[in-house]
N, C-alpha and C positions, 0 to 999 in steps of 0.2 A: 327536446331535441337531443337526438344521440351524441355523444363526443366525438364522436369518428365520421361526421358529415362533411370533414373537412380533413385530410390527409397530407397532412404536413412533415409526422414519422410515425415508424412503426411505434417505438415505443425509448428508444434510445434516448438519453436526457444528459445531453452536453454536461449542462452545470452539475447534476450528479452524481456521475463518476467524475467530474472534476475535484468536486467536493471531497468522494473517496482516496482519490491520489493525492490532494495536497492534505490527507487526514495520513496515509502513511507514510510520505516526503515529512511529516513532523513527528512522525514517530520514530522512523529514521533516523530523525539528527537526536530525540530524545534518548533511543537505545544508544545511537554512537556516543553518548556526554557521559554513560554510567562505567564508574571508575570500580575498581577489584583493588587497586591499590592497596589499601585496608586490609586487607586479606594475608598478605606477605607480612605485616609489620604487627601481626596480633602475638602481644604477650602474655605470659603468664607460664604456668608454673606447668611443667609438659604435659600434656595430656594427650588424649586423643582428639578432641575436641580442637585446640588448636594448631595438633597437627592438620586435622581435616581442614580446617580454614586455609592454612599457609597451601596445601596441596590443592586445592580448589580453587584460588586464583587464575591461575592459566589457563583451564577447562572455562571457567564460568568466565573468561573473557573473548576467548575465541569463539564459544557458544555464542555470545551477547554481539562481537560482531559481524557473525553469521546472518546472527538475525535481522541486523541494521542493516547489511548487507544486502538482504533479499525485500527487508520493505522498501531501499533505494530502488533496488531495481525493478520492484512491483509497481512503484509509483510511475517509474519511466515508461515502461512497458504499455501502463493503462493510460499514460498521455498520450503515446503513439495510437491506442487503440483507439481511443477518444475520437483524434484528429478522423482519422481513416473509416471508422463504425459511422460518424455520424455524418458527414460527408455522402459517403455511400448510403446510408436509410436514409438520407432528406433525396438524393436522383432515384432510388425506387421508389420514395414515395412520390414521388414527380409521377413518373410515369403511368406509376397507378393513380394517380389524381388527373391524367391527361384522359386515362380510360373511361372516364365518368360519363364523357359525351358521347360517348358508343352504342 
Protein backbone atom coordinates (compact mmCIF):
# COMPACT_ATOMS: atom_id res chain seq x y z
CA UNK A 1 0.00 0.00 0.00
CA UNK A 2 1.27 3.42 -1.02
CA UNK A 3 2.19 5.95 1.92
CA UNK A 4 0.18 8.70 0.45
CA UNK A 5 -3.35 6.83 0.55
CA UNK A 6 -4.11 8.77 3.36
CA UNK A 7 -3.24 12.79 3.29
CA UNK A 8 -2.69 13.96 6.39
CA UNK A 9 0.39 16.54 5.05
CA UNK A 10 2.33 17.43 2.39
CA UNK A 11 5.40 16.71 3.84
CA UNK A 12 5.89 19.27 6.65
CA UNK A 13 7.13 17.37 10.10
CA UNK A 14 6.14 19.56 13.16
CA UNK A 15 8.79 17.63 15.37
CA UNK A 16 11.54 18.13 12.84
CA UNK A 17 11.99 21.45 12.31
CA UNK A 18 11.19 21.64 15.99
CA UNK A 19 14.09 19.52 16.42
CA UNK A 20 16.08 22.08 14.16
CA UNK A 21 15.17 25.24 16.12
CA UNK A 22 15.74 23.97 19.50
CA UNK A 23 19.27 22.54 17.81
CA UNK A 24 20.07 26.20 17.13
CA UNK A 25 18.18 28.03 20.45
CA UNK A 26 21.48 25.76 21.94
CA UNK A 27 23.72 26.74 19.78
CA UNK A 28 22.83 30.12 20.44
CA UNK A 29 23.31 30.14 24.17
CA UNK A 30 26.62 27.79 23.34
CA UNK A 31 28.03 30.74 20.95
CA UNK A 32 26.70 33.53 23.53
CA UNK A 33 28.89 31.54 26.68
CA UNK A 34 32.38 31.90 24.43
CA UNK A 35 34.61 34.27 26.19
CA UNK A 36 37.85 36.40 24.14
CA UNK A 37 38.56 37.59 27.48
CA UNK A 38 41.97 35.62 27.32
CA UNK A 39 42.81 37.34 24.46
CA UNK A 40 43.50 41.04 26.03
CA UNK A 41 45.39 39.46 28.99
CA UNK A 42 47.99 37.41 26.71
CA UNK A 43 51.58 37.84 27.85
CA UNK A 44 54.88 37.55 26.81
CA UNK A 45 57.59 39.04 25.48
CA UNK A 46 56.16 41.65 22.37
CA UNK A 47 55.71 40.10 19.33
CA UNK A 48 53.52 40.02 16.70
CA UNK A 49 51.93 37.19 17.65
CA UNK A 50 50.56 38.49 20.84
CA UNK A 51 49.92 41.71 19.49
CA UNK A 52 47.57 39.78 16.99
CA UNK A 53 45.84 38.08 20.05
CA UNK A 54 45.31 41.34 22.25
CA UNK A 55 43.95 42.97 18.70
CA UNK A 56 41.61 40.18 17.86
CA UNK A 57 39.69 40.22 20.85
CA UNK A 58 37.07 42.69 19.86
CA UNK A 59 36.58 41.51 16.16
CA UNK A 60 36.32 37.74 17.31
CA UNK A 61 33.70 38.80 19.82
CA UNK A 62 31.34 40.89 18.03
CA UNK A 63 31.80 38.30 15.08
CA UNK A 64 30.91 35.50 17.88
CA UNK A 65 27.85 37.55 18.91
CA UNK A 66 26.71 38.06 15.49
CA UNK A 67 26.49 34.80 15.10
CA UNK A 68 24.65 33.91 18.35
CA UNK A 69 22.77 36.57 17.40
CA UNK A 70 21.29 35.39 14.11
CA UNK A 71 21.12 31.51 15.47
CA UNK A 72 18.69 33.23 18.18
CA UNK A 73 16.82 34.65 15.90
CA UNK A 74 16.92 31.69 13.27
CA UNK A 75 15.57 29.54 15.91
CA UNK A 76 12.60 32.11 16.56
CA UNK A 77 11.82 32.69 13.06
CA UNK A 78 11.54 28.75 12.39
CA UNK A 79 9.16 28.40 15.55
CA UNK A 80 6.97 31.07 13.99
CA UNK A 81 7.31 29.13 10.72
CA UNK A 82 6.61 25.99 12.30
CA UNK A 83 3.40 27.15 14.08
CA UNK A 84 1.98 28.88 10.73
CA UNK A 85 3.58 25.92 7.82
CA UNK A 86 2.03 23.22 9.53
CA UNK A 87 -1.19 24.44 10.52
CA UNK A 88 -1.63 25.54 6.93
CA UNK A 89 -0.31 21.97 5.17
CA UNK A 90 -2.57 19.86 7.67
CA UNK A 91 -6.15 22.53 6.14
CA UNK A 92 -4.73 21.78 2.54
CA UNK A 93 -4.26 18.59 3.18
CA UNK A 94 -7.80 18.51 4.52
CA UNK A 95 -9.18 19.63 1.73
CA UNK A 96 -7.44 17.50 -0.67
CA UNK A 97 -8.30 14.59 1.50
CA UNK A 98 -12.07 15.96 1.31
CA UNK A 99 -11.52 15.66 -2.62
CA UNK A 100 -11.00 11.86 -2.62
CA UNK A 101 -14.93 11.28 -2.82
CA UNK A 102 -15.09 13.20 -6.08
Amino acid sequence: MSPFTSIFHFGIDKQEITEIADTWHRQHVAVHAISFEAFGSCVGPSSAVVDALGAARQPAASATASIGKRLGDMSGLLRAFNVEATDSDARAAAGFDQLRTR
